[in-house]
N, C-alpha and C positions, 0 to 999 in steps of 0.2 A: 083798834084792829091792826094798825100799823104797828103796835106792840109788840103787839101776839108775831107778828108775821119775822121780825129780825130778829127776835132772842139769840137763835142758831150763832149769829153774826157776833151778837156781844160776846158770848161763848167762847170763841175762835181769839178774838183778841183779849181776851182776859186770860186765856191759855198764852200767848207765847208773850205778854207780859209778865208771866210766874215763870217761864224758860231762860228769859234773859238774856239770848242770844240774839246776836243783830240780824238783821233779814238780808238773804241772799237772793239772787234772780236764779232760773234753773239754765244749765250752762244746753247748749246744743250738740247734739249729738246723731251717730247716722242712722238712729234706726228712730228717732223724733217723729217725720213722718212714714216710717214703715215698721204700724202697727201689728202685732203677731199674735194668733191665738194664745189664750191663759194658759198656761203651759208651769206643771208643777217643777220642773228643769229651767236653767236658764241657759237663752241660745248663746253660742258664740260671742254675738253682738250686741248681750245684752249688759245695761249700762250697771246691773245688778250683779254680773258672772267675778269671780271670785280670780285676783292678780297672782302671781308669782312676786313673792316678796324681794327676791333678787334682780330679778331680769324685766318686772311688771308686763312679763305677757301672761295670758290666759291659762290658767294652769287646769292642767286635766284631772275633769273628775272620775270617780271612781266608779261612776255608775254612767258614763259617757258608753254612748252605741258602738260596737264594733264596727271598723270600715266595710265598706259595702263589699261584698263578690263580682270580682268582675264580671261582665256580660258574658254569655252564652256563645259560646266560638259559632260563626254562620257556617252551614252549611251548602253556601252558594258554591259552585264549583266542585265537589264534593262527588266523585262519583254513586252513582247511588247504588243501593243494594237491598236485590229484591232476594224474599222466601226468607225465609228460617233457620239460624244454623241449628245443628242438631246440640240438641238439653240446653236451648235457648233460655227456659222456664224453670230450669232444673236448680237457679241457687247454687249454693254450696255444697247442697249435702245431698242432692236428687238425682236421678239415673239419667246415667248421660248411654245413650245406645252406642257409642263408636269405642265404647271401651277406653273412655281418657281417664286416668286421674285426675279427681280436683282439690287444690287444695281446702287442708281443713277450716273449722272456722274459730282458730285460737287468735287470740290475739288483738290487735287492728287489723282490719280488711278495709280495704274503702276509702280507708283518713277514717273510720267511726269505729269506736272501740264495740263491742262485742255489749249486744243489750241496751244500748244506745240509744237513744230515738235517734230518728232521721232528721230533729234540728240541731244537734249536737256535733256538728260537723267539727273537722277542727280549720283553727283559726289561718283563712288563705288558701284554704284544699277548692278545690271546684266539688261540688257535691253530683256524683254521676247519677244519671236520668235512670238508670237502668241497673238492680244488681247482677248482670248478666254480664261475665268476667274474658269470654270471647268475642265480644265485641272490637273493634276498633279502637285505639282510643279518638275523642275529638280532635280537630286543629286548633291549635293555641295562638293566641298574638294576631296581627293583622292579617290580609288577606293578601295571597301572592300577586303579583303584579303580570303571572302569564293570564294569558285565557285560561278558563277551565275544559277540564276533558271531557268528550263528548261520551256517550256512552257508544260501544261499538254496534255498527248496520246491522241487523238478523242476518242471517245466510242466505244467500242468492236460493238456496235449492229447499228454503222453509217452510214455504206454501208452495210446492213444486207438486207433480203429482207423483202419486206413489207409484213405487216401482213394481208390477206385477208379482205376484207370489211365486207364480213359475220361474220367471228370471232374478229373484231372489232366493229363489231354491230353500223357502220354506213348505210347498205346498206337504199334506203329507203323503209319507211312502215317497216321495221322489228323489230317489237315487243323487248322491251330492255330485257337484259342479267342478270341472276336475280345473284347477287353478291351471292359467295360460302361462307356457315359460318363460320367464326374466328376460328381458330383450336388454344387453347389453350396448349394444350398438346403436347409437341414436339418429346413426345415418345408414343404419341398414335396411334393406328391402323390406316392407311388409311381409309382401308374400300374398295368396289369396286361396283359401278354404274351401275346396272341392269337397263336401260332407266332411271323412276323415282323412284329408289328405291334404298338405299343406303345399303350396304350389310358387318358387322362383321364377321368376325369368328375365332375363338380362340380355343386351345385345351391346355391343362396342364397333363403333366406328373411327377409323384410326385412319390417317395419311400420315406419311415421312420420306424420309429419302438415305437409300444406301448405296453405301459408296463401293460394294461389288456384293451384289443380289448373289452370283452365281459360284463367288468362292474359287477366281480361277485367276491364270497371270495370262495378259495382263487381268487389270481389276479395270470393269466399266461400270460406272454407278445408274442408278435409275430411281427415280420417283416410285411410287408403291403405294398402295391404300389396301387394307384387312377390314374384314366381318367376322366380328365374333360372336356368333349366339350361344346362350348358356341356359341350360333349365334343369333347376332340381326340384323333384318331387317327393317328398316323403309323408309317410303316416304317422298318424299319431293316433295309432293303437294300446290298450292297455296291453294286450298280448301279443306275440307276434311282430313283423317288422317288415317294412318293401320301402327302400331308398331307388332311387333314379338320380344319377347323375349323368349330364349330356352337353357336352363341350364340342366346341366344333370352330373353326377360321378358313378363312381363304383368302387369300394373300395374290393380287393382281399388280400388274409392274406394268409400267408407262413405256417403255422401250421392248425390241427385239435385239438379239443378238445375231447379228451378220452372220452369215452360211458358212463363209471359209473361216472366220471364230471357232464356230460351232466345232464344224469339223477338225477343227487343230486341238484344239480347250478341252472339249466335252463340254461345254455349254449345251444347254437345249435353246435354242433359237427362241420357244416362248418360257417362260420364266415360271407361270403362276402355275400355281401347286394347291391343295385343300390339305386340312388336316381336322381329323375327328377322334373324340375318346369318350366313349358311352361303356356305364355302366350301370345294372340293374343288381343291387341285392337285396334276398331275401331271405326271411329266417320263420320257420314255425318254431313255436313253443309248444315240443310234444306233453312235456311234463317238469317240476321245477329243478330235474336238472339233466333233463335230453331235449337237443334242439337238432333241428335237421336247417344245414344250411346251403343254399345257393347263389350264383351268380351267372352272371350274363354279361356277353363285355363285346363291343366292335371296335378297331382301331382301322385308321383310313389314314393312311400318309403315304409319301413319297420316299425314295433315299435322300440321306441330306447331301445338298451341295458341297460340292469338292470331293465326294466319293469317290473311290476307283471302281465301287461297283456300275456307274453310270456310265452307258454305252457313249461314245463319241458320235456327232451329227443328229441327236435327237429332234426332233420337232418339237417335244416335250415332255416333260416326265413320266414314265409309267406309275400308275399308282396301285398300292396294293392293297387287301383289306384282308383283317386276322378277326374271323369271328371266334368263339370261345364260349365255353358254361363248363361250372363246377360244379358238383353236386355231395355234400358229406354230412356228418353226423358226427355232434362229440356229446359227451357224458360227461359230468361230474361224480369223481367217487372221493367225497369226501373234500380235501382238497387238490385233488390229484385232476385234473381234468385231460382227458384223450379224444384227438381229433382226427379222425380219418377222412379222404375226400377224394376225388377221382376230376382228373380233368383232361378237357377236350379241347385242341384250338385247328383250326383251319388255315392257311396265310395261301392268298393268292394273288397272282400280279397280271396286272393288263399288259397287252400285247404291245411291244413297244413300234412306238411310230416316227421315224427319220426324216429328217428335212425333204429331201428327194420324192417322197411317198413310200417308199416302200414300206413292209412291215415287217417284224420279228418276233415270233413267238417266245414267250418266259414260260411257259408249259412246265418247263425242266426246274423252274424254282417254286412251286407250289409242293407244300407238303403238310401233311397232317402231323401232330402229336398229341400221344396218348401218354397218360402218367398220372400216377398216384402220387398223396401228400399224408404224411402221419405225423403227428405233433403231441409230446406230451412236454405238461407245464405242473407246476406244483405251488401253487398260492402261499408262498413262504412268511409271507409277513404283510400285512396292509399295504400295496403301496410299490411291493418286488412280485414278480412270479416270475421265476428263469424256467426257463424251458429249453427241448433240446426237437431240432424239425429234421424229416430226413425225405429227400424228394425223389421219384425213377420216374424216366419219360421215358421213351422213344417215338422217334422220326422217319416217318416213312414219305417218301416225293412221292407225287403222281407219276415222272418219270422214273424206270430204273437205272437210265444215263441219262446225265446232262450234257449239254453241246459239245461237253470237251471230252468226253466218254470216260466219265468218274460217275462212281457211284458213292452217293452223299446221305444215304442211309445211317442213322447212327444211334446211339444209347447212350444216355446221360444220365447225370444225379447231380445230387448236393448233400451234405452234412452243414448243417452248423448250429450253432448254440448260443444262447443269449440270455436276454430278459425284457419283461418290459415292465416298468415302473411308471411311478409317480410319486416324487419326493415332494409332498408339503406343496404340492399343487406349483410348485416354481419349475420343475423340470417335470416332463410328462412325454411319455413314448417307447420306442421300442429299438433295440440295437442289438446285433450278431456278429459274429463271426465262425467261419468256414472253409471249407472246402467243395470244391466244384471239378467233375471232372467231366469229359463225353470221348466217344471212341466212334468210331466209321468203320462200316462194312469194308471200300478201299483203301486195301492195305497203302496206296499211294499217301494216303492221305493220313498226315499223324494225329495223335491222340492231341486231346487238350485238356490241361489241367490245370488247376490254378488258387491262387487264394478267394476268399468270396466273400465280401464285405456288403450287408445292409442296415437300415435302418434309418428313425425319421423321428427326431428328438426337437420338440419343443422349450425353449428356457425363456420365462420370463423375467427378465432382468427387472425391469421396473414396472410400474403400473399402466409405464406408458412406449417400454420399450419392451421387445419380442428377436429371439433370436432362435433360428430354426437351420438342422443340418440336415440334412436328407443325402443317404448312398446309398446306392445299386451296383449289382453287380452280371453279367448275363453273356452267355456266348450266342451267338449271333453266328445267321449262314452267309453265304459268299457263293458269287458264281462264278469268280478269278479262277481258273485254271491251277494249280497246284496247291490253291489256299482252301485249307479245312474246315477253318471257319474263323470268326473275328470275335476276340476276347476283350469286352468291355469291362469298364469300370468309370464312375460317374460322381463327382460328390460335388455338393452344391451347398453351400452360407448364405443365410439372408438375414440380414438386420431388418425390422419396421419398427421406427418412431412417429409416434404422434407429437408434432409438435403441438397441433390443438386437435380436438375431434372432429373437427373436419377440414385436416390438414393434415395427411399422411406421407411421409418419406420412409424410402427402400432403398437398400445399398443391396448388393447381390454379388459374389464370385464364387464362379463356377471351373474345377479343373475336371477334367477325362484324360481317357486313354484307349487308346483303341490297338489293338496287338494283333495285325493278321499274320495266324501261325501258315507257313510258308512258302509266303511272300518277303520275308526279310524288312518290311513297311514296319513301323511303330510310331504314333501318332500322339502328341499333346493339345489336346482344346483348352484355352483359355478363355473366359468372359466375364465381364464386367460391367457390370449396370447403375445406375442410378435411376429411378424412379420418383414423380411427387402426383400424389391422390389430391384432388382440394375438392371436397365432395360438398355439394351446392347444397344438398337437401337429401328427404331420401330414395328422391326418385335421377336426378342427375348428378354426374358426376365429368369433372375434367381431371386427363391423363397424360403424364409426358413422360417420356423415356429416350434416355441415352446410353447406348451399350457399344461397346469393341469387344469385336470376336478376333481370335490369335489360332492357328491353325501351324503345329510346329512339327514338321515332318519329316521323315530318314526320305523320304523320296525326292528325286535331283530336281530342283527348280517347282514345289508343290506347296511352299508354304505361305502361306497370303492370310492377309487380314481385311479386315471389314469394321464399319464405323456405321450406326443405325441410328436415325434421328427420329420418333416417332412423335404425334402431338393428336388425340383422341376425346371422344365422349363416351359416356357409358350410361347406357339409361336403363333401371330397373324397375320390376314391379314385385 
């Protein structure tokens, strides 16, 4: 039985006694105890794998695995993105709705030749998830070392509620929603919405101190404080138009002037004075190209200080008021437009009142004037329209003498010719030049004639700077004894820069002249201002101003100056 059982064993040694060869031990090696499935290849490591005859490493076979594909780039960090782009599905060759070309499908697309299967990749390409060619591409390599981006908040107003249909002005049939004008000014007045009429108003409170209130030698200074109320009202009609503007100050002074002053000077003993300028216009729209237009006007002031027209020993200023309404109609023919208008003014003065009590009637300086105004203009070119104005008044007093037994009745005009433009939105306004003349019932009294300069030209120099000139021209009456009347002329410069928006400076100079024909008097006003706005918000506002007034005169010992310090609030709504 023990026969049978070892044959195998004689077998084995009677084999490698017919070999011959001496007997070896099996040498150690590292993969001894790290046994590997049967595998028809052999690994790396195995004591079997085939040497490099030169260099005795590992030499590569020809049917060894391609290196592996890198991993799949993470998409941690990665903003995400939601919905579909459009012809997401569409391939190469499918309908893309946005109208793009796509390219064709010759060639390699992808790293995969054309017909390819999809494991056919070429060797080290990343094989994309997706043949969908507007995508993204992935992120490659490691992962940044910022945070990742958050994706951004929905909108405050996403689940807000809806805005009614009416006040979105979908409902249907309802009439659209006329857009609110541009508000340039971000520290300007609101304003507030009377139905259709849009409504300013402002008031300014001022203290300062001038160093001669009354414009007289000597010069006494005095303390002072002004109220300015301001309101403008205008519509905002599709057709049609009614502006209101109403200005108005009063001006109160800390001191009196001493009686035997008065009486020497022509100071008035009290100082304070008002002054108002209200206007009302308005325009119908008879048809698109006849309008009928009107106005309405009051003026309330005093004469200015250092006048000769002001009585000596007043108590204090007479004040006078010039009511007025124009009424006219112009046409457009074609570009020709003609304006015809008729006006009316009133001027009356209070009763003047003397330190002592007594009184004195100005009866004799009230007087009406009536006069027409004809204007034609020619719309020459975007931008020019010159035109040519021609004006007749006369003046009739309530008395037919005055105190000095002249009669001051008289007949005036104007010619002048101009244009008003707008070049490129940098210059904008209106400028003339003319002739002015008026003639008196008493022959005592001479004609007046003269040159007659107006206009009110806008130049914006920069965005942030504004440069405006404004002239007048105007004869004026007198109750001086031999004088026919006073032949003004006015021109006045003003710079505004903003250094920030809400931070405004103003420079200002202003010259006149004043000509009373036969008095032999001829007068020079000079003044000069400085101004700074620093406007809080858009409801307050702070104000300071420093001005010298020059007063340069043919009359003996009449010329004096003045220095004004003012420092205010202004509060709008």
């Amino acid at each position: 039985m023990a026969a049978a059982a070892f044959p195998p064993l004689g077998l084995l040694f009677a084999m490698l006694i017919v070999m011959g060869g001496p007997a070896r031990a099996q040498s150690l090696t590292s993969d001894l105890f790290n046994p590997e499935k049967a595998s028809r290849t052999a690994s790396k490591q195995s004591p079997l794998r085939k040497l490099d005859q030169a260099t005795g490493d590992s030499a590569p076979a020809a049917d060894d695995d391609p290196p592996p594909a890198p991993p799949a780039p993470s998409r941690l960090g990665a903003i995400p993105r939601y919905g579909a782009p459009a012809a997401s599905g569409a391939a190469a060759t499918g309908y893309d709705s946005l109208g793009r070309r796509r390219p064709g499908a010759k060639g390699v697309a992808n790293g995969t030749a054309k017909g390819a299967p999809n494991g056919a990749a070429r060797a080290g390409a990343v094989v994309p998830l997706t043949n969908n060619t507007t995508l993204p591409p992935l992120r490659q390599g490691p992962l940044p070392s910022t945070p990742p981006k958050l994706a951004p908040p929905p909108s405050t107003a996403a689940h807000g509620a809806p805005v009614p249909p009416a006040l979105a002005g979908i409902v249907p049939g309802q009439p659209p929603r006329r857009r609110l004008p541009l508000d340039t000014d971000p520290f300007g007045a609101t304003g507030i919405y009377y139905g259709s009429f849009l409504s300013k108003a402002a008031v300014e409170l001022s203290g300062g101190y001038d160093t001669n209130p009354a414009r007289t030698l000597p010069a006494r200074g005095s303390a002072f404080y002004m109220i300015s109320p301001e309101l403008l009202i205008a519509s905002n009609w599709e057709r049609h138009s009614l502006v209101a503007d109403l200005r108005g100050s009063y001006t109160g002074y800390g001191t009196t002037t001493p009686f035997d002053i008065s009486a020497s000077t022509g100071a008035p003993v009290t100082l304070d004075r008002p002054d108002f300028t209200g206007k009302i216009n308005g325009r119908i729209d008879v048809s698109r190209d006849s309008r009928i237009n009107s106005e309405l006007r009051l003026r309330i002031a005093t004469d200015n200080p250092g006048s000769p027209n002001i009585q000596a020993g007043l108590a204090r200023y007479p004040v006078y008021a010039t009511a007025g309404a124009t009424l006219g109609v112009d046409h457009d023919f074609n570009r020709f437009n003609v304006a015809l208008s008729a006006t009316y003014d009133h001027t009356s003065y209070q009763w003047s009142k003397f330190a002592d009590g007594s009184t004195y009637s100005n009866d004799d300086r009230d007087y009406t004037q009536y006069g027409g105004i004809g204007r034609v203009s020619y719309d020459w070119q975007p931008g020019l329209k010159p035109f040519v104005e021609v004006e007749a008044d006369t003046r009739i007093h309530d008395l037919q003498f005055d105190r000095y037994g002249y009669q001051r009745n008289s007949n005036g005009g104007y010619v002048k010719g101009g244009s008003t433009f707008e070049l490129t939105r940098l210059i904008t306004g209106e400028a003339a030049m003319g002739w002015t003349t008026r003639s008196y019932v008493d022959n005592r009294l001479s004609s007046i004639s003269g040159l007659l300069t107006s206009g009110s030209l806008i130049w914006t120099v920069t965005p942030l700077t504004t440069a405006r000139f404004i002239a007048t021209s105007s004869i004026d009456e007198s109750p001086l004894p031999g004088v026919a009347g006073v032949q003004t002329r006015d021109f006045t410069f003003q710079v505004d820069h903003a250094f920030r928006r809400w931070l405004i400076g103003t420079a200002k100079f202003g010259y006149g002249t004043s000509d009373y024909r036969g008095l032999g008097r001829f007068d020079n006003r000079y003044t000069a201002s400085l101004d700074l706005v620093y406007k809080l918000n858009r409801t307050f506002q702070i104000k300071g101003q420093v001005r010298h007034d020059w007063l340069d005169t043919t009359a003996v010992n009449s010329s004096t100056e003045a220095t004004i310090v003012m420092l205010g609030v202004r509060v709008q709504q």
